[in-house]
C-alpha positions, 0 to 999 in steps of 0.5 A, a space after each residue: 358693697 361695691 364703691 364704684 362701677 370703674 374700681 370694681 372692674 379694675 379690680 375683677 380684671 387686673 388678673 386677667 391684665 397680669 396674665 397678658 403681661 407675662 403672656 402664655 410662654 412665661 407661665 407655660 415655662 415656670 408651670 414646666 420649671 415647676 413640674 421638673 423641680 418636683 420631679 427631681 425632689 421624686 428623683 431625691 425621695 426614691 434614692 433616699 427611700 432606696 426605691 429602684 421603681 421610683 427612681 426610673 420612673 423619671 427617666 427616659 427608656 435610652 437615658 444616657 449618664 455619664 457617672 462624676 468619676 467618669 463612666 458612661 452608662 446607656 439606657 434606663 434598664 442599665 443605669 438602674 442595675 448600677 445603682 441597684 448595686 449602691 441601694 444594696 450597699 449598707 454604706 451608701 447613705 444617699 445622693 441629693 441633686 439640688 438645682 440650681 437653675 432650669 431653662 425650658 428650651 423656646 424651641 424644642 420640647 427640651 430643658 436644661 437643668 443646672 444643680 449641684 450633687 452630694 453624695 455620702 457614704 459611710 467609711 470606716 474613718 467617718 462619712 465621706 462626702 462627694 460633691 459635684 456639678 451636674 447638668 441635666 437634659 429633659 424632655 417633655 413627653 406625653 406622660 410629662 417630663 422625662 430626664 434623656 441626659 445627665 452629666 455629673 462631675 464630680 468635684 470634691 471628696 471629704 471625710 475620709 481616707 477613701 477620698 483619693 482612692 
């Protein structure tokens, strides 16, 4: 049972008043952070599962990465070879890229996402773990978000002899 006309209507409307507030822009950029938040959880999820076709599929055909020891690779076809050569390998055990923040960009249909990387392998002596920095540049294309750009760093090296090598 409604109690009053006026009470009813505040309550009906306050979404639609909420939404005014925030505006258009907000929720169209924390619908976007959203979307590249899952994408790079996909990203994560192929690597683990070692799925090469999954992997590339957040990516855009002339992605350009530069690798945390420093080497630059140009275009999807080959930086999916190069990790084709570690999804192979029985000793790599994964890489996990968490963000730490994204930015939708007010004038361009870019963004910029900010994290942190681990990465793990087995070694005779135990599991060396590598961790990083990365920062990664997106771009929204007609099928979504896609990465053009990542940059790693990489910043520290543990559990094994095979750190300073």
């Amino acid at each position: 049972m409604i109690r009053s006309l006026p009470s009813f209507f505040i309550y009906m409307l306050m979404p639609f008043y909420l939404c005014a507030q925030s505006g258009p822009m907000k929720l169209t950029r924390a619908t976007d952070i959203s979307a590249i938040r899952a994408l790079r959880a996909q990203s994560n999820r192929a690597i683990q599962a070692r799925d090469l076709a999954a992997f590339g599929q957040t990516m855009l055909p002339d992605i350009e990465v530069t690798r945390g020891s420093g080497p630059h690779v140009s275009g999807r076809d080959s930086v999916l070879a190069s990790v084709s050569v570690q999804f192979k390998d029985p000793d790599f055990l994964g890489y996990v890229r968490d963000s730490d923040s994204i930015q939708v960009s007010t004038a361009t249909s870019l963004a910029a996402e900010h994290g942190h990387w681990t990465g793990r392998f087995q070694r005779p002596d135990g599991i060396q773990t590598l961790t990083g920095v990365y920062l990664a540049m997106w771009r929204k294309t007609d099928a979504g978000w896609k990465i053009r750009s990542e940059l790693f760093v990489n910043l520290g090296c543990t559990g094994s002899a095979a750190c300073g090598k």
